[in-house]
C-alpha positions in Angstrom: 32.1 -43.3 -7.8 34.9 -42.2 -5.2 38.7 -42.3 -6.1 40.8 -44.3 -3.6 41.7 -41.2 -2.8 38.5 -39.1 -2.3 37.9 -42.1 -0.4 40.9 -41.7 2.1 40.1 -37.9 2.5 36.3 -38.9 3.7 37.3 -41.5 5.9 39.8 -39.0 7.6 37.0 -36.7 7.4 35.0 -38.9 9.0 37.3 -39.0 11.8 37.2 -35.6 12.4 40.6 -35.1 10.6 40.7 -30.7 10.6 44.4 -30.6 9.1 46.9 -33.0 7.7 51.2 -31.6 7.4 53.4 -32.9 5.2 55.3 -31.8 2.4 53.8 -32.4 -1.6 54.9 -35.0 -4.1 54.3 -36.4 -7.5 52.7 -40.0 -5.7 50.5 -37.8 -3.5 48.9 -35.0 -5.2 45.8 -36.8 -6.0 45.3 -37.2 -1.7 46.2 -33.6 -1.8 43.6 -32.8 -3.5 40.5 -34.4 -2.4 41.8 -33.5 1.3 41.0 -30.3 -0.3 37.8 -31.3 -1.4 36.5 -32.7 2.1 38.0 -29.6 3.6 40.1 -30.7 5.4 43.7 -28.3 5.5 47.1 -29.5 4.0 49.7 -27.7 6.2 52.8 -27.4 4.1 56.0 -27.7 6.4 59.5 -27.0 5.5 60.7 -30.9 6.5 58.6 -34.4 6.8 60.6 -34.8 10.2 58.9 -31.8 11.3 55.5 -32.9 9.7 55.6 -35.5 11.7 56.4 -33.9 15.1 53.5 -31.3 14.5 51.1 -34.3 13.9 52.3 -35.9 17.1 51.7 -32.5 19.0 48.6 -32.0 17.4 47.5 -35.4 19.2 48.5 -34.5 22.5 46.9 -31.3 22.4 43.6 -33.3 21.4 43.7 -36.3 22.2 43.0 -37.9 19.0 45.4 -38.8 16.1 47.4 -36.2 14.6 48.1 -37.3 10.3 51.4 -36.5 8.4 52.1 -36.8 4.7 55.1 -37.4 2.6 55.6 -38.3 -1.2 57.9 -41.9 -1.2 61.2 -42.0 -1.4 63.0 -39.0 0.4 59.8 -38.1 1.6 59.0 -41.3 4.0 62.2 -41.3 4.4 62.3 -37.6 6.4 59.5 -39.1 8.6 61.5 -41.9 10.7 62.8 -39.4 13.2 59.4 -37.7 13.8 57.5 -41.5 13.8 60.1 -42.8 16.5 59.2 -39.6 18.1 55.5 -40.4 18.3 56.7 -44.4 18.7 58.3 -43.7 22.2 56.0 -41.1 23.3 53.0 -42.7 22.9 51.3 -40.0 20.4 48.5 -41.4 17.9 49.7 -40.6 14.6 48.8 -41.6 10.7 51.5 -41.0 8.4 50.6 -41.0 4.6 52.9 -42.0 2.2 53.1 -41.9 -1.4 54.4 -44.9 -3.6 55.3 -46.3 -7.0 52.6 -48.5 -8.3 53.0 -52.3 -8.1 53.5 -53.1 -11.9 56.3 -50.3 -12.2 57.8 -51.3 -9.0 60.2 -54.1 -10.5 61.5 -51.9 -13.2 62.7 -48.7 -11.6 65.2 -47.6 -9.5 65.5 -43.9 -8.9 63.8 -44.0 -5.3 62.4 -47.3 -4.7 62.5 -48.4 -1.3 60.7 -51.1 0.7 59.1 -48.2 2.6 56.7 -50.6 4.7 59.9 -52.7 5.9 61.4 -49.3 6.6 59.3 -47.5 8.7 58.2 -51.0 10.7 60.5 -50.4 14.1 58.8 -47.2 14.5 55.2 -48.0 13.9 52.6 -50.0 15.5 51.1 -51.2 12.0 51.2 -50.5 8.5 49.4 -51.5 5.5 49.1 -50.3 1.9 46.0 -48.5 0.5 44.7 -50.2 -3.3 41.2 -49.1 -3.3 39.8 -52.0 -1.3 37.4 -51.1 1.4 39.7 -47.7 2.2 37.7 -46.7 4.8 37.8 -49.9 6.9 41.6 -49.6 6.2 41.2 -45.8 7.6 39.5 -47.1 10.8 41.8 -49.8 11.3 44.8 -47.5 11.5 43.1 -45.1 13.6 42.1 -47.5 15.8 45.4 -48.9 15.9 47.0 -45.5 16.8 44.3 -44.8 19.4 44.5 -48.0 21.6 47.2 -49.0 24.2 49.8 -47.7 24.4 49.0 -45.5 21.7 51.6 -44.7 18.6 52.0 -43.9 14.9 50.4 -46.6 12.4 51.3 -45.9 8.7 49.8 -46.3 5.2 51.7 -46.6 2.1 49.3 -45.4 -1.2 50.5 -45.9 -5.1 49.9 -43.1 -7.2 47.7 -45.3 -9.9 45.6 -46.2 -6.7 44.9 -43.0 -5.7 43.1 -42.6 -9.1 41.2 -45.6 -9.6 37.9 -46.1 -8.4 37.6 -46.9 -4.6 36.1 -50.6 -3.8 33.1 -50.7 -0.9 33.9 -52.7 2.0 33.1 -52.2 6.1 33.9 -50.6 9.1 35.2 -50.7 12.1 33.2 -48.9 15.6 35.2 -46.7 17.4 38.1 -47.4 19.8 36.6 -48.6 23.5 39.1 -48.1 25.9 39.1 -50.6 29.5 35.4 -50.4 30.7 36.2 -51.0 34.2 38.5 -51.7 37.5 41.0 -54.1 37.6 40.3 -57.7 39.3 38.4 -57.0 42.4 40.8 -59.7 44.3 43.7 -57.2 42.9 42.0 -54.0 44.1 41.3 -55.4 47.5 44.7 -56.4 47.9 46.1 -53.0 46.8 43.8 -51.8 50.0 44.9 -53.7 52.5 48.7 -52.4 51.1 47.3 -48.7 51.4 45.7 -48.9 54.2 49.3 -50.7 56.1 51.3 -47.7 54.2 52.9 -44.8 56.5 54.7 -43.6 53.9 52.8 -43.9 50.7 54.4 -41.9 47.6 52.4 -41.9 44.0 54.1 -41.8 41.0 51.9 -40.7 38.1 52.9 -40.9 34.5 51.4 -40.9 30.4 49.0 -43.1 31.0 47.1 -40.9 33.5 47.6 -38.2 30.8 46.1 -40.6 27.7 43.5 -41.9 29.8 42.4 -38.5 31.0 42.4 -39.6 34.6 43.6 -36.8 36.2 40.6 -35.5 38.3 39.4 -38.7 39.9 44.0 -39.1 40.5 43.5 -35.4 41.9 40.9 -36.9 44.6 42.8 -39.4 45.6 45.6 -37.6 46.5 43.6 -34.8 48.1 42.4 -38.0 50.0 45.2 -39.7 51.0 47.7 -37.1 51.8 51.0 -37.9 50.4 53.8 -36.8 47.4 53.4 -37.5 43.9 56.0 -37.1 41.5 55.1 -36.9 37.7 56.9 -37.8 34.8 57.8 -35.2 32.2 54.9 -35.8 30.1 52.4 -36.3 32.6 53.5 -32.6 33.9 50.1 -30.8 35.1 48.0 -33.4 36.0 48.4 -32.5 39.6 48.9 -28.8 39.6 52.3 -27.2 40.7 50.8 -25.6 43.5 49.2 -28.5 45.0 50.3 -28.9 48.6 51.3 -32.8 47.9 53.1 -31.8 44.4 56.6 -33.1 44.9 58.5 -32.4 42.0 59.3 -34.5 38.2 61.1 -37.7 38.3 63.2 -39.7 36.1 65.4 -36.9 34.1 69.0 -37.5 35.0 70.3 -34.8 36.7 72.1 -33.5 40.5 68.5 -32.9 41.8 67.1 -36.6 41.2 68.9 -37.5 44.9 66.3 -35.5 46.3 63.5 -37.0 45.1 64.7 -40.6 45.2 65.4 -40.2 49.1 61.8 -39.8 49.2 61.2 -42.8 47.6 63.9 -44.5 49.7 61.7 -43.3 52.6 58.5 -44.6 51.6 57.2 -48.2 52.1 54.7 -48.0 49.7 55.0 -46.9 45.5 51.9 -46.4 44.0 52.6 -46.2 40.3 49.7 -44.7 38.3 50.1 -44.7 34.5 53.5 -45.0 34.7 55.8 -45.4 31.8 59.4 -46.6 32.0 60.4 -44.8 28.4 60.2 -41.8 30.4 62.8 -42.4 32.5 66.6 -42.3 32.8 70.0 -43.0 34.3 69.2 -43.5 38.1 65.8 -44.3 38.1 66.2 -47.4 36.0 64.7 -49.9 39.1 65.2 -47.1 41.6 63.0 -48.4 44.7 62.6 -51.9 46.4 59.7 -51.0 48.8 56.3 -52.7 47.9 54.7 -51.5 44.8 51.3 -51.1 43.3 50.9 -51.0 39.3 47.6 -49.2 37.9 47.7 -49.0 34.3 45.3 -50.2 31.3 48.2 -52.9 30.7 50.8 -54.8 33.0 53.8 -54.3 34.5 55.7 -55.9 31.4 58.4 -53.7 31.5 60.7 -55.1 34.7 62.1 -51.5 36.1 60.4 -52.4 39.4 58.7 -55.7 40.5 54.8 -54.9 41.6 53.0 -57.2 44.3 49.4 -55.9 42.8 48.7 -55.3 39.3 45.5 -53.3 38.9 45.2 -54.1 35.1 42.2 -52.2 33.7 40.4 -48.6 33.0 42.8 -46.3 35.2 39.6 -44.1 36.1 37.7 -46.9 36.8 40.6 -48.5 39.4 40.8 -45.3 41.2 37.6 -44.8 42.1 37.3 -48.3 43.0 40.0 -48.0 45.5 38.7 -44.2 46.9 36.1 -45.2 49.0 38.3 -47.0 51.3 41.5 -44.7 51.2 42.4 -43.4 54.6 44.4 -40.0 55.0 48.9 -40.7 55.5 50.2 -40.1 58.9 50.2 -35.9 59.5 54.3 -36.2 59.4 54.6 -37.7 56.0 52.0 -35.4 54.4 53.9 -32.6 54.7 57.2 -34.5 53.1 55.8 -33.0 49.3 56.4 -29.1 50.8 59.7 -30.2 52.5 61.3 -31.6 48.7 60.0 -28.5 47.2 62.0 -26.2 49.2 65.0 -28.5 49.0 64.5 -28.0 45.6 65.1 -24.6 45.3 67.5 -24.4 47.5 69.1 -26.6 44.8 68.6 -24.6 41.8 69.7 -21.6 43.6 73.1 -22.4 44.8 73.5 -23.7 41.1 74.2 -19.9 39.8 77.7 -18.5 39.8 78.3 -15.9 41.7 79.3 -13.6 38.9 76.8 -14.0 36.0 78.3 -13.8 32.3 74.3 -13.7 30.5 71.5 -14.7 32.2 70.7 -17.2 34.6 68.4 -20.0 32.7 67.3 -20.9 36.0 66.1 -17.5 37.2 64.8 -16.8 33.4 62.6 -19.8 33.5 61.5 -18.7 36.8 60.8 -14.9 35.8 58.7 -16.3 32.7 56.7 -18.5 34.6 55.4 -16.2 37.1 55.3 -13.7 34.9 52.9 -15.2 32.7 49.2 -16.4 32.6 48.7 -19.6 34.5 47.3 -21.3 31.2 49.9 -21.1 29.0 50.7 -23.9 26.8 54.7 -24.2 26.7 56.7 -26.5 24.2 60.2 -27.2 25.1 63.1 -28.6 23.1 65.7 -30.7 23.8 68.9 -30.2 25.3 70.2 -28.5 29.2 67.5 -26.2 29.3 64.9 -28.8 28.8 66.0 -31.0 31.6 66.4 -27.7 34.1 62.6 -27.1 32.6 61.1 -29.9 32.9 61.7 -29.7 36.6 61.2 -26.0 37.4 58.3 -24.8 35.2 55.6 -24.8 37.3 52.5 -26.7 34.9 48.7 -26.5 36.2 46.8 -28.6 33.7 47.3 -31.7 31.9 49.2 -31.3 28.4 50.0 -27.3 29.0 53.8 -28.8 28.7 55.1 -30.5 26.0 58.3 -32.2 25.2 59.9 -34.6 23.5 61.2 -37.0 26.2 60.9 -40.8 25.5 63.0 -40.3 21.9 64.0 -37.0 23.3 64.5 -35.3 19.8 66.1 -32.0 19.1 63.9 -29.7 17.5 61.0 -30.2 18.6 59.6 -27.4 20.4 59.3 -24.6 17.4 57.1 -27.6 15.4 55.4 -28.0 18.3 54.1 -25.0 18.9 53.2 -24.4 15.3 50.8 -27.5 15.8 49.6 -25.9 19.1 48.9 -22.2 17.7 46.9 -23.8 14.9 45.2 -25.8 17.3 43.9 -23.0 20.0 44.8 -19.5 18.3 43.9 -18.1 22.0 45.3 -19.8 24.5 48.9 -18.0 25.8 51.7 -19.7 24.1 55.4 -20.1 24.6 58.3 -21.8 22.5 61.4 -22.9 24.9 63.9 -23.9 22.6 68.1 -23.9 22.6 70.4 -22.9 20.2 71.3 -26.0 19.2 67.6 -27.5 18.5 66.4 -24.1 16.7 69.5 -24.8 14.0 67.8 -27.8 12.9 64.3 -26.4 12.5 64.8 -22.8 11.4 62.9 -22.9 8.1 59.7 -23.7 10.1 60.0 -20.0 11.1 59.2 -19.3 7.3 55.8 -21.8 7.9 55.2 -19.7 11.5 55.5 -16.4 9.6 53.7 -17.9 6.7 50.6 -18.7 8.6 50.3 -15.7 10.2 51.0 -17.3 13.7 51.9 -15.8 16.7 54.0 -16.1 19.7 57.3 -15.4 22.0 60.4 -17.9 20.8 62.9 -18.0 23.7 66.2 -18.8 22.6 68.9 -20.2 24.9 72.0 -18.8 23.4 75.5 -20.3 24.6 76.8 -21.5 21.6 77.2 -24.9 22.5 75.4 -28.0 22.8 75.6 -27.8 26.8 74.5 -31.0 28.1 76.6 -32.8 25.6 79.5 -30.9 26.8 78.6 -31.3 30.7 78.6 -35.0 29.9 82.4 -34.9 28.4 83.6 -32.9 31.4 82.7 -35.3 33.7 84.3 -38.3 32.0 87.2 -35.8 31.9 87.1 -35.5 27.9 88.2 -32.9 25.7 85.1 -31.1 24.9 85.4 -31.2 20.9 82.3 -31.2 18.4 80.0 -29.1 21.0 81.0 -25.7 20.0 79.2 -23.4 17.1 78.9 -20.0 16.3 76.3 -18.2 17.2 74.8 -16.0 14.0 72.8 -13.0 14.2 69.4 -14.7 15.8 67.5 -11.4 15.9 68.7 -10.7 11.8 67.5 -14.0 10.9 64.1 -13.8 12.5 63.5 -10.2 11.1 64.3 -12.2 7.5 61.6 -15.0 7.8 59.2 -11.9 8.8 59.0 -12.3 12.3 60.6 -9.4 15.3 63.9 -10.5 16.1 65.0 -9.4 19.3 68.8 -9.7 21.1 69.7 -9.5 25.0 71.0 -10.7 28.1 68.6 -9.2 30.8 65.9 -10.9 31.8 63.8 -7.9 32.3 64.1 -7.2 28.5 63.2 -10.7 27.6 59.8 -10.3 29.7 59.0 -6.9 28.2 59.2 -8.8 25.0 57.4 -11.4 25.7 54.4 -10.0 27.1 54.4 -7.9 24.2 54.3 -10.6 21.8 51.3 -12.9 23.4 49.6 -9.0 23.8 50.3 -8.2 20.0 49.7 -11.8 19.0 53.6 -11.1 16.8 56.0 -13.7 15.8 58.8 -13.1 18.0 62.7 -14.8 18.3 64.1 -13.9 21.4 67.8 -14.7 21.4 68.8 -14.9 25.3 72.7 -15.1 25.7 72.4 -17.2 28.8 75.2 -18.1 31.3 75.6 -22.2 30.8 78.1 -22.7 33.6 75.2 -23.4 36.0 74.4 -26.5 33.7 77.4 -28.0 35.3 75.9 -28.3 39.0 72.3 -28.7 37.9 73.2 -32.1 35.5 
């Protein structure tokens, strides 16, 4: 008969669980162990937090829930920044913990914690695993994680559990997601608002992402003509070259004025998957024109107040409402083209005239048309990440990935650990600052370890820059933003990887290239110039 624990590595097998991160414990090394036995990969990581971030990448990437795994104690404790991650990004995620048994629990103290009650604000559900009907308790976590709005789900497992013989029980069938369109009523009212609109502007966001609703979105912009703006995270599902691509919303910087007079010209929002955790500073209830919500749940949130609700399958509601969609007047379709150029006329007047390191503006720009259009780039936290998220050009859904609802430092090198064991192919590139890299730079050792390759660029100032943009402006001394900056290049060569240092951009793309060619670990370090930050936030 099956341990508990055999029993939890067959139902995540069962699942089509490939790998599970985490770092080992004494309460976990029986789950270690049978993951083994079913296959199925432990990826050892140098922090839990990281764990965590690599499981919630790992779920972007494919779409169905990423599993992280921690001994208790310090362990589940490491996880709560990664979780809250996956919590406000909407990433399916398992975490594992380990755990004292019951009948020890009330006479120890070294590490006891209520780790349940601990880890509640930042998961959807959590239960503990004691042999009863494990794989129904499996599903139901999964299932969890998997439905609307999706997020990380934990289960807490006692080391004399995970020994014991596993209990039979049932299932559950797999997660169903909204079978069809919205209300009819509600879809023909959103038709008669279309078909009023002049000025229609769509506004697409996670949802479209999680639902996989890009194409059928695609065809009705193609059909009705007019700009959409995407959220961060919902970057690529239109591509950046579409004529009626107009540019990411909701990130808090100079350049959001351009895009909100857009909306303050429309008279009609279509909202399509649109999540308000995305968003920031001015776009909290930005618009007051009449507004359609599409989403799989309803307009709960109150940033903007909808007068149709088109609760249901988001595929499903925009093909209901294509037939009938009718082409914007031939002055507003061009408005998408006319906010692109305003746009880089923005960025470009941001760079001093007298450049001390590169430009990060014109080194994202040199990177992105210098390399292939499907590359997968994860970007961390920080200046560079906001000027990123608006000016990398993305062409398919999830070929960009951030951390934006928690917005979490360090995320990018873990991501794109997650992403390289995902797709060993596919052209990859790590974005990440200074700043973020410091708090993840033993995952290089797990990179280097793995034998995984790609091109690290590291922004180099010194400084956490959008911290100290943010004191300038309230006129504030700028204390507790300034660091050293070691020898980048040195450190890399140590972990095993090619450290390389610079300030030309032309240098960083030689390297690059090289690195994707070579398929080599490579740092980058880029001493960029951050006094364009200044104009740009």
């Amino acid at each position: 008969m099956a341990t508990t624990a055999e029993a939890l590595a067959a139902a995540l097998k069962a699942w089509g669980v490939e790998r599970v991160f985490g770092v080992p414990g004494g309460t976990v090394l029986p789950v270690i162990e049978a993951l083994g036995q079913e296959g199925i990969e432990f990826v050892l990581v140098k922090h839990e937090n990281n764990g965590a971030l690599m499981a919630s990448a790992h779920a972007q990437l494919t779409g169905r829930p990423g599993v992280c795994l921690a001994t208790g104690g310090p362990g589940t404790v490491n996880f709560i920044n990664g979780l809250a991650h996956a919590h406000m990004d909407r990433a399916p995620v398992l975490a594992i913990t380990g755990q004292f048994s019951e009948s020890t629990v009330p006479l120890i103290t070294h590490q006891r914690l209520d780790q349940r009650e601990l880890l509640a604000p930042v998961v959807k559900w959590s239960a503990r695993v004691d042999g009863e009907n494990v794989q129904g308790v499996v599903d139901k976590a999964l299932r969890i994680a998997a439905s609307d709005r999706p997020g990380p789900v934990h289960l807490d497992i006692a080391g004399d559990a995970a020994g014991k013989a596993a209990k039979g029980g049932f299932r559950y069938g797999p997660v169903k997601s909204p079978a069809g369109p919205a209300d009819r009523g509600e879809c023909q009212r959103a038709l008669e608002l279309l078909q009023g609109a002049k000025r229609p502007v769509i506004l697409a966001g996670l949802g479209v992402l999680w639902e996989r609703a890009h194409d059928v979105l695609l065809e009705v912009v193609e059909k009705l003509q007019c700009p959409v703006m995407v959220t961060p995270k919902a970057k690529g599902v239109i591509p950046a070259d579409h004529p009626q691509f107009a540019g990411v919303l909701g990130l808090g910087m100079a350049a959001d004025s351009l895009l909100l007079e857009v909306l303050r010209q429309g008279d009609l929002i279509v909202t399509v998957g649109y999540d308000p955790v995305e968003v920031v500073g001015s776009w909290y209830r930005p618009w007051s024109v009449p507004t359609i919500h599409i989403d799989s749940l309803p307009n709960i949130e109150g940033f903007y107040q909808a007068e149709v609700e088109l609760v249901g399958s988001i595929p499903a509601s925009l093909q209901a409402l294509l037939p009938e969609i009718a082409p914007s007047p031939e002055d507003w379709q061009g408005r998408a083209a006319i906010l692109r150029r305003e746009l880089r006329e923005h960025f470009g007047e941001s760079i001093p005239a007298a450049l001390r390191g590169a430009s990060p503006y014109q080194l994202i720009q040199a990177l992105s048309q210098a390399l292939p259009r499907e590359t997968l780039v994860t970007c961390d936290v920080g200046a560079h990440k906001i000027l990123a998220c608006q000016v990398w050009p993305t062409f398919a859904p999830g070929a960009f990935l951030v951390s934006n609802g928690l917005s979490t430092m360090g995320f990018s090198l873990p991501a794109a650990i997650a992403a390289r064991l995902h797709d060993p192919e596919r052209p990859l590139l790590c974005l990440t600052g200074d700043g973020g890299l410091g708090m993840v730079l033993g995952e290089l050792e797990t990179a280097a370890r793995l034998g995984l390759g790609f091109p690290i660029i590291l922004f180099v100032d010194g400084s956490l820059s959008l911290i100290k943009v943010k004191q300038e402006e309230k006129g504030y001394p700028t204390v507790g933003v300034d660091f050293s900056t070691p020898d980048w290049a040195g450190i890399a060569k140590s972990f095993g990887a090619r450290g390389v240092k610079t300030d030309s951009i032309d240098t960083c793309l030689k390297e690059t290239l090289a690195a994707m060619e070579e398929g080599r670990l490579t740092l980058i370090a880029v001493e960029i110039d951050p006094r364009e930050y200044r104009r740009q936030m």
